[in-house]
C-alpha positions in Angstrom: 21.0 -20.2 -49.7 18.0 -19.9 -51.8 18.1 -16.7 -54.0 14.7 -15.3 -52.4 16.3 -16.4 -49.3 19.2 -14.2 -49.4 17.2 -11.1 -50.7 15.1 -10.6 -47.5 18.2 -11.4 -45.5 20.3 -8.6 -47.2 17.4 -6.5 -47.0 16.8 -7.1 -43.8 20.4 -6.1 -43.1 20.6 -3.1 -45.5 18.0 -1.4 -43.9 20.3 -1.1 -40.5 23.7 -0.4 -42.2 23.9 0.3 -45.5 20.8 2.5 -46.1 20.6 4.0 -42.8 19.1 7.7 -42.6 20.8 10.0 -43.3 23.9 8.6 -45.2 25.4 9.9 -48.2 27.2 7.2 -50.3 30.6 8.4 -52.1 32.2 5.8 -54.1 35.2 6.9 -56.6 36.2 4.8 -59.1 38.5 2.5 -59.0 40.4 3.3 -62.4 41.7 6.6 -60.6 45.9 6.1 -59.8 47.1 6.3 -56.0 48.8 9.3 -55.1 52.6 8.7 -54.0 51.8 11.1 -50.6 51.2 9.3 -47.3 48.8 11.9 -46.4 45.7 10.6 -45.7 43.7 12.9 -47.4 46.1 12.4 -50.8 45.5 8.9 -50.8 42.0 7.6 -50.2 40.7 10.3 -52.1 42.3 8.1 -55.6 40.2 5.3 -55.3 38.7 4.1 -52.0 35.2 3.9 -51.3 33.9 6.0 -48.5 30.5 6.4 -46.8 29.2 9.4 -45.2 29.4 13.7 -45.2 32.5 14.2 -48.1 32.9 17.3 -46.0 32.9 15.9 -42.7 35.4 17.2 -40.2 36.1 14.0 -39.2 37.6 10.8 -40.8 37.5 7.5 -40.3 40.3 5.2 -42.3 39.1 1.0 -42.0 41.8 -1.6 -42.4 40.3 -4.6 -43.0 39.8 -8.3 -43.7 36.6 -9.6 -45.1 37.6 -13.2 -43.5 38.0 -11.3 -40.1 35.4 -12.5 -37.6 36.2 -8.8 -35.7 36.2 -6.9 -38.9 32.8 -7.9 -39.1 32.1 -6.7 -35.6 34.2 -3.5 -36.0 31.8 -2.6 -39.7 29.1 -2.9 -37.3 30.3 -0.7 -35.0 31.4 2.1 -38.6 27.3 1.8 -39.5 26.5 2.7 -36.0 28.8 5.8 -35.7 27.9 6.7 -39.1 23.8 6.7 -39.0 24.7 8.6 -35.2 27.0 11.0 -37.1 25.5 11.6 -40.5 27.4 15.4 -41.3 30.4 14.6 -39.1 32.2 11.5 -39.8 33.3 9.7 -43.1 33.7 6.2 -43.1 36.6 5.0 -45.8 37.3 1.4 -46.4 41.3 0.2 -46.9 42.2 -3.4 -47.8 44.8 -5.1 -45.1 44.3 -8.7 -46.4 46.1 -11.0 -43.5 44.4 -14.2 -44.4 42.1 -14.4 -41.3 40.4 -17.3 -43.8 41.0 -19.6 -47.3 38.7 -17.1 -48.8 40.4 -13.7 -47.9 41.6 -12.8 -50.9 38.7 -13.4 -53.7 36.2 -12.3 -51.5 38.4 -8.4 -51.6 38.5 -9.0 -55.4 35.0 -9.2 -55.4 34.1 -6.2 -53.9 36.1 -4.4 -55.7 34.7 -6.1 -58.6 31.3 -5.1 -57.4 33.1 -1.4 -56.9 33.4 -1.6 -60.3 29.5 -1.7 -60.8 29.0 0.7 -58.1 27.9 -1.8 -55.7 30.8 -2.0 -53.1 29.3 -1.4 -49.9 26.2 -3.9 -50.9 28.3 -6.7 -51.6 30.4 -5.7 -48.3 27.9 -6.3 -46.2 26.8 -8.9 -48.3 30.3 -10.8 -47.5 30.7 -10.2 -44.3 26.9 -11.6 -43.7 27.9 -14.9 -45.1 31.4 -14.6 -44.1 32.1 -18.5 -43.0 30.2 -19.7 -46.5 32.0 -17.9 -49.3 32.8 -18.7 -52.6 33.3 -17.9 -56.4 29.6 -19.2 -56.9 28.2 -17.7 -54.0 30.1 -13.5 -55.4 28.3 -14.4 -58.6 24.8 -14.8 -56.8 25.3 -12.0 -54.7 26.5 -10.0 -57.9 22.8 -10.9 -59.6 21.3 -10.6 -56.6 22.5 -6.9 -56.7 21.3 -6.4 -60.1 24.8 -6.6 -61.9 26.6 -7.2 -65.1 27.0 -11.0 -64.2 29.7 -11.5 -66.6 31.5 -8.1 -66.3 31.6 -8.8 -62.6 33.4 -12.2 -63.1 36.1 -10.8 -65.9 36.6 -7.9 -63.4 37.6 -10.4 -60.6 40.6 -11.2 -62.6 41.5 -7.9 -64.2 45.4 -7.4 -62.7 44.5 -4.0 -61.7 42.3 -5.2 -58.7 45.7 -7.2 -57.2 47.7 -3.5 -57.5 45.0 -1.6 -55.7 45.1 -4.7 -53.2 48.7 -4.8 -52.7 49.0 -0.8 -53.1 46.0 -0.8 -49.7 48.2 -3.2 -47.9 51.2 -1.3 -48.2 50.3 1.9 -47.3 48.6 -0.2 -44.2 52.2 -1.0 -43.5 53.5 2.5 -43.8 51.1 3.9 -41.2 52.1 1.1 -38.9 49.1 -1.7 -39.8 49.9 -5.0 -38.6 46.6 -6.6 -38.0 42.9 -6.3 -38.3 40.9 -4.5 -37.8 42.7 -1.2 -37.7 41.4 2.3 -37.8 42.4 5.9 -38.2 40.1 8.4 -36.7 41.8 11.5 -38.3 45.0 9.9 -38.3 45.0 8.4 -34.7 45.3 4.8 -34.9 42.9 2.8 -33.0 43.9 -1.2 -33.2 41.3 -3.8 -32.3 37.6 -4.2 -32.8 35.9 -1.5 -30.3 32.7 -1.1 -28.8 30.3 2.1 -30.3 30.9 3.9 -27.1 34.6 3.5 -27.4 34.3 4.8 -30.9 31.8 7.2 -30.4 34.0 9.0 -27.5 36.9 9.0 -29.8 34.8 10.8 -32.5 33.4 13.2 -29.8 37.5 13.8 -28.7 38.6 14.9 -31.8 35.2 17.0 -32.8 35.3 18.9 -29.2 39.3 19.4 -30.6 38.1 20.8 -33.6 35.3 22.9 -32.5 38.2 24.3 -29.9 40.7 24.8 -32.6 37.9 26.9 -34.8 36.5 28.8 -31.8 40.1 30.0 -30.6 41.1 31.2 -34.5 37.9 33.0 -34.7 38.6 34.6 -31.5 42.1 35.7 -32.5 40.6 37.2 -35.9 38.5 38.9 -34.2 41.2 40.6 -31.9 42.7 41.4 -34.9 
């Protein structure tokens, strides 16, 4: 594609997902170590990138392939929830690479590449746009496209550290039960298979009207006390 091309189509498709009203971007850098805990919270705080309120009562963990076909539905889905739920949901993106295509595995290295740069969630949705044409040529387009250290981004591709965080995502996947893709956790409850926003949504209500309950009964009991 044409380089002017591809800039109005990304920005025609940033300005629905990525830079939707509202959204706070938190990306943490990718030279932090994993913590050893399977809590949640322990572990995507090390180095995962995350979209959303960093204070939002609820949590959304994503499992996914960029060669997935559904994982591109299911991110979507994530951007709607998200510009819906600005203060009340974080959005935080695992790697569960299962080969869903040839091009599985170098299109995760160069988002985290990109993460590198502090351009993860462009070139996310930048992948999963042209999800059927990737290639090595086609990350370094999208990396100048995005404004990035052309060169840095393709020494970063291959820096070893990229395969741990990769193989470190997919294990802890496998801990918590992952076995294919997409997978989610809204605050820990697993949720396999790409799902519709109002299957999503009512999850997200579920667990806030849980929470809202939980807080209102505490603050009854201090009171009594």
């Amino acid at each position: 594609m044409h380089a002017t091309k591809l800039s109005k189509f990304a920005a025609r498709f940033t300005r629905v997902f990525l830079f939707a009203p509202c959204i706070c971007l938190v990306l943490t850098s990718c030279a932090q170590g994993f913590s050893s805990s399977d809590s949640l919270e322990a572990h995507i705080d090390g180095h995962s990138p995350s979209l959303g309120n960093p204070e939002a009562p609820v949590t959304i963990v994503q499992f996914a392939d960029f060669g997935c076909r559904h994982c591109k539905q299911e991110a979507e889905t994530m951007r709607s929830i998200l510009v819906e739920y600005p203060q009340e949901v974080r959005l935080v993106f695992k790697h569960f690479i299962v080969g869903a295509s040839p091009t599985s595995e170098s299109a995760a290295r160069a988002s985290l590449a990109a993460m590198v740069q502090g351009k993860f969630w462009q070139m996310h949705d930048l992948l999963l746009i042209g999800q059927d044409k990737q290639s090595p040529e086609r990350y370094l387009l999208y990396a100048k496209e995005l404004g990035m250290d052309p060169v840095q981004f393709m020494n970063d591709q291959m820096h070893p550290q990229l395969e741990t965080l990769l193989d470190k995502d997919k294990a802890y996947g496998r801990r918590l039960g992952v076995r294919s893709v997409p997978t989610i956790f809204v605050n820990g409850e697993p949720v396999r298979g790409a799902r519709s926003f109002p299957e999503i949504e009512a999850i997200v209500n579920r667990h806030l009207s849980r929470l809202d309950r939980d807080t209102n009964i505490g603050g009854k009991s201090n009171a009594i006390n």
